[in-house]
C-alpha positions in Angstrom: -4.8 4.5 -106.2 -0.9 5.6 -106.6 -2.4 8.6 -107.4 -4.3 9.5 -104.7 -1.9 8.7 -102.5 0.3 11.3 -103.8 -2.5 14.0 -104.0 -3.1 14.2 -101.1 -0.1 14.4 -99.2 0.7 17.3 -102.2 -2.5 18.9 -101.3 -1.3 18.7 -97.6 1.8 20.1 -98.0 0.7 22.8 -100.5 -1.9 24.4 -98.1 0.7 24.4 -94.9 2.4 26.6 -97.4 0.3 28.8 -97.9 -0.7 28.7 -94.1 2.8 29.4 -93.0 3.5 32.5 -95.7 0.1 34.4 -94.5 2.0 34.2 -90.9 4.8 35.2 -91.8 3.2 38.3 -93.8 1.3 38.6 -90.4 4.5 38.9 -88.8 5.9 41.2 -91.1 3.6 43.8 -91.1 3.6 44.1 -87.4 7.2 44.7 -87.5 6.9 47.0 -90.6 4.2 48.5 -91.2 3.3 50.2 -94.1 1.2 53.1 -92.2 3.2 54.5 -88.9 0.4 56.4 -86.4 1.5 59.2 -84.3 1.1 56.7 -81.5 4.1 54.6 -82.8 5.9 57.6 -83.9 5.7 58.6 -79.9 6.7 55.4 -78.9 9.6 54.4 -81.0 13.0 54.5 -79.2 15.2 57.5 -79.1 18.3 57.2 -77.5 20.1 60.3 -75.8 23.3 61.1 -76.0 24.4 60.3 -72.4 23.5 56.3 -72.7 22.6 56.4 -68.6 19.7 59.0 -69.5 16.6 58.3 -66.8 13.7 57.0 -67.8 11.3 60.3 -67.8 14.3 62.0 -70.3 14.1 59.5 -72.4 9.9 59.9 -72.7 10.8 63.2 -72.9 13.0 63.3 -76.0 11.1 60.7 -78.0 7.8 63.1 -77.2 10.0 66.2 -78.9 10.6 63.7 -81.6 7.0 63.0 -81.8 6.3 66.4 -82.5 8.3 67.7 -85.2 6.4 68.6 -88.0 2.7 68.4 -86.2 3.1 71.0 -83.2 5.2 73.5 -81.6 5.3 74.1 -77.7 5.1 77.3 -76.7 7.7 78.4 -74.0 8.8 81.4 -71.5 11.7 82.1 -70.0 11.9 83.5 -66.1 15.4 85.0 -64.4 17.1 83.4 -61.0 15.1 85.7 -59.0 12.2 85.9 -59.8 11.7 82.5 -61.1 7.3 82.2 -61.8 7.0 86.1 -62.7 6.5 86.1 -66.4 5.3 82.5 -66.4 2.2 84.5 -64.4 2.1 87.3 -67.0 1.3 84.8 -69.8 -1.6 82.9 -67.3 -2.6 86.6 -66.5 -3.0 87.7 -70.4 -3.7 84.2 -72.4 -5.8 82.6 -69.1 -3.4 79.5 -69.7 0.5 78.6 -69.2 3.2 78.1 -71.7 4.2 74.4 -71.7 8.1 74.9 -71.2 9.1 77.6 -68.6 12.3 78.8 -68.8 14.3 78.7 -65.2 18.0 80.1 -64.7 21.0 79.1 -62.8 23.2 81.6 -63.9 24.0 84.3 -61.0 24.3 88.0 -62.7 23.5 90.7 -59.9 26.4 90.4 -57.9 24.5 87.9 -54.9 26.1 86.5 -51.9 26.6 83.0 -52.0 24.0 82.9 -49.7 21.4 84.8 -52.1 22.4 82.6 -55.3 22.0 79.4 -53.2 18.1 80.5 -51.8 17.5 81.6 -55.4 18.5 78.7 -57.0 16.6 77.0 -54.5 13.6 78.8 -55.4 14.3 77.7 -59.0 13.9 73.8 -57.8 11.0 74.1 -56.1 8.9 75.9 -59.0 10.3 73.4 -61.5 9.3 71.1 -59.4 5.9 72.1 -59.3 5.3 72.7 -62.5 6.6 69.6 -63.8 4.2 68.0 -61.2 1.7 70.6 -62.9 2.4 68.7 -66.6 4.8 71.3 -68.0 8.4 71.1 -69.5 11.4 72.6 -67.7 14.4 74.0 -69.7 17.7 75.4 -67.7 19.7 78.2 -69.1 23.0 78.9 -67.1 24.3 82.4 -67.8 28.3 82.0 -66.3 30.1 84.2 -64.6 34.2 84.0 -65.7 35.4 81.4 -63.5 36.9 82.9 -60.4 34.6 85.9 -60.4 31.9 87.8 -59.0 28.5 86.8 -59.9 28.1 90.0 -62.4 26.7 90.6 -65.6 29.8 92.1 -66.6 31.7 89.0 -66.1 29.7 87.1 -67.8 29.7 89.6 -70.6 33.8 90.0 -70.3 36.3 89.9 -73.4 38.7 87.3 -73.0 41.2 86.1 -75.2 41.9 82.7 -76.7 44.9 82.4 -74.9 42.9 82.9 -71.6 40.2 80.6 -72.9 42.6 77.8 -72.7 43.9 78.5 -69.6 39.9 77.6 -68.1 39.6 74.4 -70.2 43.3 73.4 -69.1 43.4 71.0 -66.5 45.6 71.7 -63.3 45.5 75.5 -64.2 43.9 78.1 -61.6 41.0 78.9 -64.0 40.8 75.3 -64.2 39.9 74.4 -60.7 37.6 77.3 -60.3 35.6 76.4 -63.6 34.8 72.6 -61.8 34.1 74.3 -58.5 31.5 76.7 -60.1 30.2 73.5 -62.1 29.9 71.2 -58.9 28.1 74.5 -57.6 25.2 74.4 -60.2 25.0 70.7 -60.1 24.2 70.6 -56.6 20.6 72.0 -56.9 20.4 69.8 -60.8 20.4 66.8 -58.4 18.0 68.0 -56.4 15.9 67.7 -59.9 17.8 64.7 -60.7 16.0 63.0 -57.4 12.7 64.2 -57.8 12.3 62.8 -61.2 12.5 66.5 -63.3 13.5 65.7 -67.0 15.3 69.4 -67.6 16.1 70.4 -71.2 19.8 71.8 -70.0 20.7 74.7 -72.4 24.1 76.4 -71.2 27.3 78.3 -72.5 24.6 79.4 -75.5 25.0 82.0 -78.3 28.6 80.7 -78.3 29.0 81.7 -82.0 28.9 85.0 -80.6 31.4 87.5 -79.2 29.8 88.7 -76.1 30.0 86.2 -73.7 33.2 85.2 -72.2 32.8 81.7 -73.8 32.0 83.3 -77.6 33.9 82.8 -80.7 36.4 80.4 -78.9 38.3 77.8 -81.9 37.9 75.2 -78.7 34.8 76.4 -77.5 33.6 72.0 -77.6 36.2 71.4 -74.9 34.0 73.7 -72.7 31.1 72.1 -73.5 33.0 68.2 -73.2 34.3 69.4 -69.7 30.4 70.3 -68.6 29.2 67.6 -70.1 31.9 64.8 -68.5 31.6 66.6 -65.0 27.9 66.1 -65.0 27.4 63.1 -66.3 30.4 61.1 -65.7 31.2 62.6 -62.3 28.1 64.0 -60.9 25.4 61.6 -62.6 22.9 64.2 -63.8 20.9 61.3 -66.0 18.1 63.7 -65.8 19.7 66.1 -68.6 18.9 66.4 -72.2 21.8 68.7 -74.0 20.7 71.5 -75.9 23.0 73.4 -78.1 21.7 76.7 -78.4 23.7 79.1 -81.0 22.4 82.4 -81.9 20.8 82.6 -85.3 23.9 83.6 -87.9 24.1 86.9 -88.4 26.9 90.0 -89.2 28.1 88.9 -85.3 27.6 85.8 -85.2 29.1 82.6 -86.8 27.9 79.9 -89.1 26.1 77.2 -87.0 28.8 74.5 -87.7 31.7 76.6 -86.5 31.2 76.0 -82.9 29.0 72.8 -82.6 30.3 70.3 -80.2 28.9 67.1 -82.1 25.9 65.0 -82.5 27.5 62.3 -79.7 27.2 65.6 -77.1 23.9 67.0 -78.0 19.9 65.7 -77.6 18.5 68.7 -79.2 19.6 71.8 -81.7 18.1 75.6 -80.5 18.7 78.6 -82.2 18.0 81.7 -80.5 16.4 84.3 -83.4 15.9 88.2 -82.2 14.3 90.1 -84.8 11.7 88.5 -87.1 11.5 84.9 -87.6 10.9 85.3 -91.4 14.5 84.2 -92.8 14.0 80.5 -93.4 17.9 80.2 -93.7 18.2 80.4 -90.2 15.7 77.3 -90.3 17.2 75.3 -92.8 21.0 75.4 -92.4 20.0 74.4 -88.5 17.5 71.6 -89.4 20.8 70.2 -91.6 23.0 70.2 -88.8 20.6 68.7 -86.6 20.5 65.5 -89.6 17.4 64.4 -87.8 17.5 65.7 -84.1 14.7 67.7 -82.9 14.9 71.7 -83.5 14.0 74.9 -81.4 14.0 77.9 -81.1 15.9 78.8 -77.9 14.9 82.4 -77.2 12.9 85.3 -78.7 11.7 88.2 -78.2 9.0 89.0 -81.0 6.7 85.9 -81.2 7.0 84.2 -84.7 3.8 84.2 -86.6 2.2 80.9 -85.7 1.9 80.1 -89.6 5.1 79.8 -90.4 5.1 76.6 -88.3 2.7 75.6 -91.0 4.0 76.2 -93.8 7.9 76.1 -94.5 9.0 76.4 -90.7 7.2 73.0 -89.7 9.8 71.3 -87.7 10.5 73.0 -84.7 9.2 71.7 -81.6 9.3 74.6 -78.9 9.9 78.2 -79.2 10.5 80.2 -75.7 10.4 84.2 -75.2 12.4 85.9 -73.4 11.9 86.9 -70.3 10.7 90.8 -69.8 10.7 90.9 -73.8 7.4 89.0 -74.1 5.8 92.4 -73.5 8.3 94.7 -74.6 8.4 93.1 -78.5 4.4 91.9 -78.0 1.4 93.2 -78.2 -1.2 91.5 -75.7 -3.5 90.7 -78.9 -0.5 89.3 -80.6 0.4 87.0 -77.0 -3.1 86.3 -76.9 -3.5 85.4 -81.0 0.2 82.9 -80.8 -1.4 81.3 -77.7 -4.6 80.5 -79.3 -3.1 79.1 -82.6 -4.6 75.3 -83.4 -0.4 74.5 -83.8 1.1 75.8 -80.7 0.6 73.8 -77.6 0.2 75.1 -73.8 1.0 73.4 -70.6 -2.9 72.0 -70.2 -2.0 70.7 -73.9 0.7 68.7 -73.2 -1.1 66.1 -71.4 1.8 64.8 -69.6 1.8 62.5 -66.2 5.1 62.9 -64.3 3.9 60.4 -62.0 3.8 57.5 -64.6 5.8 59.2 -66.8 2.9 59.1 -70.2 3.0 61.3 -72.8 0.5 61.8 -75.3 -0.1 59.3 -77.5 -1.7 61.4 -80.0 -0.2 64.1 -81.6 -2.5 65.9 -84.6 -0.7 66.5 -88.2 -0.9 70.0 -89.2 -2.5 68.9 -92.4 -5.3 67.3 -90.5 -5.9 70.7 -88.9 -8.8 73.4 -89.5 
């Protein structure tokens, strides 16, 4: 009888055991799982650089995330006045839309204050629209030199380092006309802000070149630190995601690294390749820096051939042409052949709701495609 009366209490005690590890395994393997889907993938966290980020840029970075290595966005860039023009050339020769278009704020043919504020209310409205459409919107701001006219040439213009400081000094002249052409831009950014527009913000780019008046500058991060705390601190843009956006390294233009303001100031890394897209350095030494932030290509002219995303050039997430050069370096068989690629998306691929703010919560592999 002793016996049994310890057996089965033992018994007892052995199968609660057992009961209580298969939970906790249970448990385990929801938290860890050994397979991650392109569903979880989409929905892990991401966190932006600017902690405040809203809502809709937060779903927008972790779906850039989501993509990186599967597909690539296709993108086109239009100029401040004429804001849906080559966005219509690719409907006009493809039958569908890129899924990022490419606005500007920057001001280059010597406009009226007057002019530049219609225009860059002209930019608002079609972002709006086709983020209400299911597209992407990306912001380039070509700057004049602060204190300027609105001209190409100033935004081109030599300046030295010792003038450089002067603009990122505070209290100086050049100073106070740098915020007051800042709080300009941010004006129409809120009106973005406010209608819920995520906008992929890519300014003061190529900045590891010499032709801008921001280019090869040994400070050139405290340009970027004083855009950055001016529209976030100050002005509350929450609707930005930071793109650095350095022209691919060349015989004029620096190493990457030289001129890159950080990882705690920038979402996402895009490098801007002319020519042919065929020197994987360009890809590699960026997808380094980046130490795990999404990659792009920030401007083209001759579309890259849509394998390379397959093969060795997997992870970036969005290339955008540029401008008047999509049919200048292009073919319309090659437009039409990149646009019908199983690897690059287009707007009616993105399958985004701006109203709820889902994204796709399926994203195909490259592997798994034909």
């Amino acid at each position: 009888m002793l016996s049994v009366r310890i057996s089965i209490p033992f018994r007892l005690h052995f199968y609660s055991i057992i009961v209580l590890l298969v939970l906790i395994l249970s448990l385990l393997s929801s938290v860890f799982p050994t397979h991650v889907t392109n569903s979880q993938l989409s929905e892990t966290p991401i966190t932006p650089v600017n902690p405040a980020a809203s809502e809709s840029s937060k779903n927008l970075l972790a779906y850039l995330y989501s993509l990186s290595g599967k597909m690539t966005i296709s993108g086109q860039h239009d100029y401040l006045e004429s804001p849906d023009e080559w966005s219509h050339v690719v409907k006009t020769i493809t039958d569908t839309y890129s899924g990022i278009h490419g606005y500007e704020l920057g001001a280059t043919l010597n406009q009226s204050d007057k002019l530049i504020s219609s225009q860059r209310s002209a930019v608002v409205d079609s972002a709006i629209q086709w983020y209400k459409a299911g597209g992407i919107v990306t912001i380039a701001y070509h700057a004049s030199l602060p204190g300027t006219c609105a001209c190409w040439s100033n935004v081109q213009k030599t300046i030295s380092q010792k003038d450089f400081d002067k603009i990122i000094t505070p209290g100086t002249t050049q100073y106070k006309q740098l915020i007051e052409d800042l709080d300009k831009a941010a004006v129409y950014l809120k009106q973005l802000r406010d209608t819920g527009v995520p906008v992929l913000w890519r300014p003061y780019h190529e900045m590891n070149g010499n032709w801008f008046w921001w280019g090869k500058k040994n400070n050139y991060a405290s340009l970027w630190n004083i855009m950055y705390e001016r529209f976030v601190g100050y002005h509350k843009l929450n609707n930005l995601l930071w793109v650095w956006s350095p022209n691919a390294p060349n015989a004029s233009a620096d190493k990457y690294e030289l001129t890159y303001p950080g990882s705690d100031k920038v979402d996402i890394l895009a490098a801007d390749v002319y020519g042919s897209t065929s020197d994987v350095k360009y890809y590699t030494d960026l997808l380094k820096l980046a130490n795990g932030k999404p990659i792009a290509i920030g401007e083209n002219g001759q579309l890259p051939n849509p394998a390379i995303f397959k093969k060795d050039q997997k992870k970036w997430v969005y290339v955008m042409t540029w401008g008047k050069l999509l049919t200048e370096d292009n073919t319309p068989a090659t437009i039409r052949s990149f646009y019908n690629s199983d690897v690059i998306l287009t707007r009616d691929e993105l399958n985004i709701d701006p109203m709820n703010g889902i994204l796709p919560n399926t994203i195909p592999s490259i592997e798994s495609l034909p």
